[in-house]
C-alpha positions as CSV (number, residue, x, y, z in Angstrom):
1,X,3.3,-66.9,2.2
2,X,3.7,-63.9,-0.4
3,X,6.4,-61.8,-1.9
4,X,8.0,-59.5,0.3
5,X,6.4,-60.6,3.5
6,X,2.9,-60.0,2.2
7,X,-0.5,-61.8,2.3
8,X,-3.4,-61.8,0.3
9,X,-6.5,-60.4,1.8
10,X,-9.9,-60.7,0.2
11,X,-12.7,-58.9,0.9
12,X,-16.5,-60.0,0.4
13,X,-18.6,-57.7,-2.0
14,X,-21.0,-55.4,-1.0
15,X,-24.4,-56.9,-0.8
16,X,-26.1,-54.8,-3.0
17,X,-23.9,-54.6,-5.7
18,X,-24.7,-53.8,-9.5
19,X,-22.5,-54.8,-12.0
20,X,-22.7,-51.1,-13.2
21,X,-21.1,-49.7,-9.9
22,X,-18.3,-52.8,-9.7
23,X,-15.3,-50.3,-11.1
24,X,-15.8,-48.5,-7.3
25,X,-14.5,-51.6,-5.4
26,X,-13.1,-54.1,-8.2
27,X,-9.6,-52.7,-7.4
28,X,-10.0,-53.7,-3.4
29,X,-11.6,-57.2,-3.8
30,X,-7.7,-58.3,-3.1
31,X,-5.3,-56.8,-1.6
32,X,-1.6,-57.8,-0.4
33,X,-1.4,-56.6,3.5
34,X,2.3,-56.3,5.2
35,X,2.7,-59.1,8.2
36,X,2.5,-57.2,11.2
37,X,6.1,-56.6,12.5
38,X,7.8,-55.1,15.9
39,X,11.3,-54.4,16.3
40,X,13.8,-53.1,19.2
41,X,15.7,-50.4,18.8
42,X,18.5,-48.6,21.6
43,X,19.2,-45.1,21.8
44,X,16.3,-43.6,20.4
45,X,15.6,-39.8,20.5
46,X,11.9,-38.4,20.5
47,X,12.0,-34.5,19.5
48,X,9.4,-32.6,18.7
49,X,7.7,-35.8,18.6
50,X,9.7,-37.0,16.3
51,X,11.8,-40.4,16.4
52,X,15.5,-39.6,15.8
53,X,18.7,-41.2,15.6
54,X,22.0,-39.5,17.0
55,X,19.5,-37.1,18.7
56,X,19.4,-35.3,14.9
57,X,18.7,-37.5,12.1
58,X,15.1,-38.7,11.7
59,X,14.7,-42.4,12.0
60,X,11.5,-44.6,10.9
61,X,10.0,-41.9,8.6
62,X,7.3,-44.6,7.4
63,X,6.4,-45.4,10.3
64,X,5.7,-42.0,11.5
65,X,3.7,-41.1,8.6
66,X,0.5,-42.0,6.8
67,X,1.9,-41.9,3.6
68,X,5.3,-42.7,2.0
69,X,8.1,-39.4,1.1
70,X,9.6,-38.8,-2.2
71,X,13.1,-38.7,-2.7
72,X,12.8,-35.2,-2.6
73,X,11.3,-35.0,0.8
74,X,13.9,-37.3,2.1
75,X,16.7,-34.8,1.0
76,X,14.9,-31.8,2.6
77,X,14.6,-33.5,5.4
78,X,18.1,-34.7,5.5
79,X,19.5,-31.1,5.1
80,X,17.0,-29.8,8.0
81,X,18.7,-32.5,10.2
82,X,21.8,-31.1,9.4
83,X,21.1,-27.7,10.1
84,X,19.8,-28.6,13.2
85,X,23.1,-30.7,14.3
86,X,24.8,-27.4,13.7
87,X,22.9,-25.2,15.4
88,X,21.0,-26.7,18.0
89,X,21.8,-26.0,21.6
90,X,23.9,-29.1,22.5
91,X,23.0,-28.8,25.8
92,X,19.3,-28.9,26.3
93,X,18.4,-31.6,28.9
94,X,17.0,-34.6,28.1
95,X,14.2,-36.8,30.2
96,X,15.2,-40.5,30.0
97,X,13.0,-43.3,29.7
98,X,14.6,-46.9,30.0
99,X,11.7,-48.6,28.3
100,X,8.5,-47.7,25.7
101,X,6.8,-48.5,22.5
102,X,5.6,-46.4,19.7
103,X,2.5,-47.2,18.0
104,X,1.3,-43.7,16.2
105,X,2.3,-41.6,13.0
106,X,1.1,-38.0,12.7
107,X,-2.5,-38.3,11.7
108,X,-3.1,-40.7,14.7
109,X,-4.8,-38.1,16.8
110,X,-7.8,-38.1,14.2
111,X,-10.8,-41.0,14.8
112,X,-10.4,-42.7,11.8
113,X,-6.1,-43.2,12.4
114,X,-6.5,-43.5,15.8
115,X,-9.1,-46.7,15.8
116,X,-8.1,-48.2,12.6
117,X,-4.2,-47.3,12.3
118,X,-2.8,-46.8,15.8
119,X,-5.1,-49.7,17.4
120,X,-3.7,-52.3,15.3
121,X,-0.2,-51.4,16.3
122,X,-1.3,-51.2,19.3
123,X,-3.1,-54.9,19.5
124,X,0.4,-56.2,17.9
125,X,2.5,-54.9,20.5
126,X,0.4,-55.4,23.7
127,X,2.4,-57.9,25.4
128,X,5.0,-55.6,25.8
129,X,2.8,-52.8,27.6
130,X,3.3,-53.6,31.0
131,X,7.6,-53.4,30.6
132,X,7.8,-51.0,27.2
133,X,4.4,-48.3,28.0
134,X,3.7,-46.6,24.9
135,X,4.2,-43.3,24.1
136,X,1.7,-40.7,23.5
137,X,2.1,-37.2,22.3
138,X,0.4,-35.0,25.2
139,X,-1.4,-32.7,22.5
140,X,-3.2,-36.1,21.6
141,X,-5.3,-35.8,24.4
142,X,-6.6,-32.7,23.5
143,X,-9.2,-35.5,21.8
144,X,-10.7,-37.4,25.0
145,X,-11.5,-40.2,22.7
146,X,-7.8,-41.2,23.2
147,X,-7.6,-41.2,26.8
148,X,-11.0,-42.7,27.0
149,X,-10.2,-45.9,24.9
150,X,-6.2,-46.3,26.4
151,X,-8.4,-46.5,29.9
152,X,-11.0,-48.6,28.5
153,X,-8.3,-51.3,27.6
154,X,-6.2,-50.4,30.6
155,X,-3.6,-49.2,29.4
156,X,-1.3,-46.6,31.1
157,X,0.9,-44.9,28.4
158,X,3.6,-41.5,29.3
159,X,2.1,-39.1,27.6
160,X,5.3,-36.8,26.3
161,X,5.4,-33.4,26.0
162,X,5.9,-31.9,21.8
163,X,8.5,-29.2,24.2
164,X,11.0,-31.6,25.6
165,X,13.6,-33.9,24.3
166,X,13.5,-37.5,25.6
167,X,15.8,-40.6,25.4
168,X,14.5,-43.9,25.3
169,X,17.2,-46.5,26.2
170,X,14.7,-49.4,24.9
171,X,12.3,-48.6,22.5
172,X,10.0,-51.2,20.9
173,X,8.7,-50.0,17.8
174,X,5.5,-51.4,16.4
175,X,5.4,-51.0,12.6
176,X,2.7,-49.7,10.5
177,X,0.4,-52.9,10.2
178,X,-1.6,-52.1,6.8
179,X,-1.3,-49.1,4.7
180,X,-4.1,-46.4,5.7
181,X,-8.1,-47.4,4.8
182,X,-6.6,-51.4,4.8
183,X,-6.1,-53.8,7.4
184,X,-4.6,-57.0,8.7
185,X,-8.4,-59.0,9.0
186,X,-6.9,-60.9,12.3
187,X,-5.5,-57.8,14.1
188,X,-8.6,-55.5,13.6
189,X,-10.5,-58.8,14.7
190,X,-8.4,-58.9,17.6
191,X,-8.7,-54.7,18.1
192,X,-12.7,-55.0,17.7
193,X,-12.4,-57.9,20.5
194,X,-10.2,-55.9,22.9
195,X,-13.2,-53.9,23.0
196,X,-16.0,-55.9,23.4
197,X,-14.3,-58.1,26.2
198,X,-15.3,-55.5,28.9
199,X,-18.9,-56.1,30.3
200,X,-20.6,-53.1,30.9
201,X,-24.0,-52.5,32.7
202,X,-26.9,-51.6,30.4
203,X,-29.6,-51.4,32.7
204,X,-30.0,-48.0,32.0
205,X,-29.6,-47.7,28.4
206,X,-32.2,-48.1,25.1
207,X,-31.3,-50.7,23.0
208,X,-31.5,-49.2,19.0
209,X,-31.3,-51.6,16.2
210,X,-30.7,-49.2,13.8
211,X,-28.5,-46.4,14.6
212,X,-27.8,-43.4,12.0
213,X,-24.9,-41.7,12.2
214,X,-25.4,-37.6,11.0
215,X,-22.9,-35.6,10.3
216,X,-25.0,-32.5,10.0
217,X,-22.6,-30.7,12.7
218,X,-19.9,-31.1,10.6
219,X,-17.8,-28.8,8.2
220,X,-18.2,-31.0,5.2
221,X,-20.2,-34.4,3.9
222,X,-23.4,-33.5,5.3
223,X,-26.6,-34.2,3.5
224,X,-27.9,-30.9,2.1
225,X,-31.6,-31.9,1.8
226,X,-31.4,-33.4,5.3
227,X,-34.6,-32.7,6.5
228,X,-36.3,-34.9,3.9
229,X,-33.9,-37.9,4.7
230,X,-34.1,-37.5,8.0
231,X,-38.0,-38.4,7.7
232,X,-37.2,-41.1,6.1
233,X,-34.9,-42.8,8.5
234,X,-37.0,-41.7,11.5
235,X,-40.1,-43.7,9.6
236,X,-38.4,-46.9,9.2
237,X,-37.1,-46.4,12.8
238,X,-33.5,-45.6,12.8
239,X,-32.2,-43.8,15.9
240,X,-30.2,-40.9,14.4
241,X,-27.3,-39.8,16.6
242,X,-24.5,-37.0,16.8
243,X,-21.6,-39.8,18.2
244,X,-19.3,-36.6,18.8
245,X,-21.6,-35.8,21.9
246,X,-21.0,-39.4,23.2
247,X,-17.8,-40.9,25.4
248,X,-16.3,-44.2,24.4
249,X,-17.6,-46.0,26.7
250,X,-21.5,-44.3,25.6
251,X,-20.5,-45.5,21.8
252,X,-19.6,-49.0,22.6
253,X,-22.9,-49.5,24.8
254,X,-24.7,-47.8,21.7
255,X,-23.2,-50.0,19.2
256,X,-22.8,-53.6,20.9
257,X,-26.7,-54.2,19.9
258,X,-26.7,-52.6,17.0
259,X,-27.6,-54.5,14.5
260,X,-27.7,-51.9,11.4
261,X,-24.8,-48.8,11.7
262,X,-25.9,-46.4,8.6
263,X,-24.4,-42.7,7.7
264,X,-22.3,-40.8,4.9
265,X,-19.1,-42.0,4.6
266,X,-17.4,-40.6,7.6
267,X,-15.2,-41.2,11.0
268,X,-19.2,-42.4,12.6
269,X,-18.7,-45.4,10.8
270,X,-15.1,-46.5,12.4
271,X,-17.6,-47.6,14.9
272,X,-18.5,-50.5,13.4
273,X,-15.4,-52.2,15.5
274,X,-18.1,-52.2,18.3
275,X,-20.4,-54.3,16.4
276,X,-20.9,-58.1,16.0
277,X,-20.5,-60.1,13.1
278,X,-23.1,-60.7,10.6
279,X,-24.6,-57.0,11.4
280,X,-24.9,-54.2,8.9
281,X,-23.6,-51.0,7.5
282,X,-25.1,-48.6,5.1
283,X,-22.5,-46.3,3.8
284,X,-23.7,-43.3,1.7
285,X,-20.9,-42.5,-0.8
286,X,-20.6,-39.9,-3.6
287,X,-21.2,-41.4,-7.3
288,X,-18.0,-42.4,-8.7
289,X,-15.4,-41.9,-5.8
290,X,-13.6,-45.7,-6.5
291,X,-11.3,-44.1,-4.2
292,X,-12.6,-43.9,-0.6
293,X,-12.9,-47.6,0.2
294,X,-12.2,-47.9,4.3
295,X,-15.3,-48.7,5.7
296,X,-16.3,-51.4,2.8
297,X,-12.7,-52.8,3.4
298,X,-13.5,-52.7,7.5
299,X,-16.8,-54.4,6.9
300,X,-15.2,-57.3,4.9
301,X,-12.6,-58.0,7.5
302,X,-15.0,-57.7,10.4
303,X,-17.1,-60.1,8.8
304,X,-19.8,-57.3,8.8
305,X,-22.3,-56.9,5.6
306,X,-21.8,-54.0,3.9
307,X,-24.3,-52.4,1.6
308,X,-23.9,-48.9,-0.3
309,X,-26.2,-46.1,-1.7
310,X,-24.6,-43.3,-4.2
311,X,-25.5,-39.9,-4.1
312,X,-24.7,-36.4,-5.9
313,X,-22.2,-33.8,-5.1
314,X,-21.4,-30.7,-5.5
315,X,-18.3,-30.7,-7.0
316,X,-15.1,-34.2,-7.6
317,X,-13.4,-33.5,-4.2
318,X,-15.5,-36.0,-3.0
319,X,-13.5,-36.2,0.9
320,X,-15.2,-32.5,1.4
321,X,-18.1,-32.4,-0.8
322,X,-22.0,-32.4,0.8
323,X,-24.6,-34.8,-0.6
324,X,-27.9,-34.3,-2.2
325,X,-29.7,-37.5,-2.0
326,X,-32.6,-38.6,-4.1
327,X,-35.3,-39.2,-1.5
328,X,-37.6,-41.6,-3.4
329,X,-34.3,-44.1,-3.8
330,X,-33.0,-43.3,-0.7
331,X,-36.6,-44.7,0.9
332,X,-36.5,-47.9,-1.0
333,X,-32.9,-48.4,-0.1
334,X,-33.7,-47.8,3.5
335,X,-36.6,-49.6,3.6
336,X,-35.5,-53.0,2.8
337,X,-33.3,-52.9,6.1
């Protein structure tokens, strides 16, 4: 047991590490990860998707944010409640719900948030489901890989509208489990289980080793001298794949045999959750970004190898910047798998 409710996690090195390229993970080789916690609340308002107290005053900021507010931000906020007490129509009806849970923040409808940060709320508060549903904003859905996956673990949440005001006489409120790109190791465990308890029939489906996610569709990280990595990969085999044109149900069949997930760092690799222990991801990651650590921190705690290769950008905002990668490395990376 730690300080302030906190307990070490420690995460295995890559595989392939060089003592040159340890400053871009030395900072995450241990890192102090909340206990999961779930509290009950009474009275609670959702507006505008919002949790509030008093039907005006925001309640639960943190844990309906990805990151942590400045004092500042607290006091804006805290006068635009105000102004809204003043001015709002008392009188707007309000639906009532006896019963629910809340399990996202505002960045949950994106892949990465949803599978990483939502799902381990999620996992923590699942035995309340069936009496406490959760609560979903209905512009979520607008992504069908939220409705897929609530489905695929049966689970049947109220989806609420961003329009309407609701009540919730009971609200169970599961807390942020881990700050965002870290995890509890035996709730994402648990999440990656959830999903790999359902059988599903393969007859039908090819069974790829090696899967390559591209991100060639995309409006930034792609590979700009694609064509000559892509020959690569399709020499030593890899099946290169677009997972954006694929159900959830399609990715978890994909992935459950997979025995090597590769790609540039990117919301493809979240799918490593579908994977077994003692497989293998190849993340491609700008040269000095010590910064964007998520998927070496999810392969640690899934007990997955991770391995890394570092490649030139354009410019040091490394979250939107496409890769140029040197082909005659990138082959003897690859070709070692």
């Amino acid at each position: 047991m730690f300080k302030n409710n906190k307990k070490l996690s420690l995460r295995k090195k890559p595989r392939n590490l060089k003592t040159e390229h340890l400053y871009l993970f030395n900072h995450e080789l241990k890192k102090k990860i909340p206990y999961p916690s779930i509290k009950k609340y009474k009275n609670i308002y959702i507006i505008n998707s919002q949790l509030k107290k008093y039907r005006f005053f925001r309640f639960q900021i943190k844990n309906q944010r990805m990151n942590p507010i400045n004092f500042k931000t607290k006091v804006k906020f805290l006068f635009s409640d105000l102004k809204n007490l003043i001015f709002t129509d008392k009188g707007t009806e309000l639906v009532n719900i006896k019963k629910a849970t809340w399990v996202v923040d505002t960045r949950s409808y994106q892949y990465f948030h949803w599978f990483t940060d939502a799902m381990q709320r999620i996992n923590i508060s699942k035995d309340f489901h069936k009496t406490y549903p959760v609560l979903i904003p209905l512009s979520f859905i607008t992504n069908s890989f939220i409705k897929e996956s609530l489905e695929y673990l049966n689970i049947e949440p109220i989806y609420i509208d961003h329009n309407k005001e609701y009540l919730i006489e009971e609200l169970v409120l599961a807390e942020r489990v881990s700050p965002a790109g870290n995890y509890n190791q035996d709730v994402i465990k648990s999440v990656s289980n959830d999903f790999g308890r359902v059988v599903l029939d393969k007859s039908s489906d090819a069974i790829h080793k090696k899967i390559w996610v591209s991100r060639q569709n995309s409006d930034k990280r792609m590979i700009n001298n694609f064509k000559n990595v892509e020959k690569i990969l399709l020499k030593y085999n890899f099946h290169i794949v677009e997972l954006e044109n694929y159900s959830i149900k399609e990715q978890i069949r994909l992935l459950r045999d997979c025995e090597i997930l590769g790609g540039v760092h990117g919301a493809g690799l979240v799918n490593m959750l579908f994977m077994k222990p003692g497989t293998k991801v190849l993340e491609v990651r700008a040269k000095n970004d010590s910064k964007n650590n998520c998927y070496f921190s999810l392969a640690s705690d899934l007990d997955i190898d991770y391995y890394y290769f570092l490649s030139d950008t354009s410019d040091s905002d490394y979250y939107k910047s496409n890769h140029d990668i040197d082909s005659l490395l990138f082959e003897s990376f690859i070709k070692s798998f």
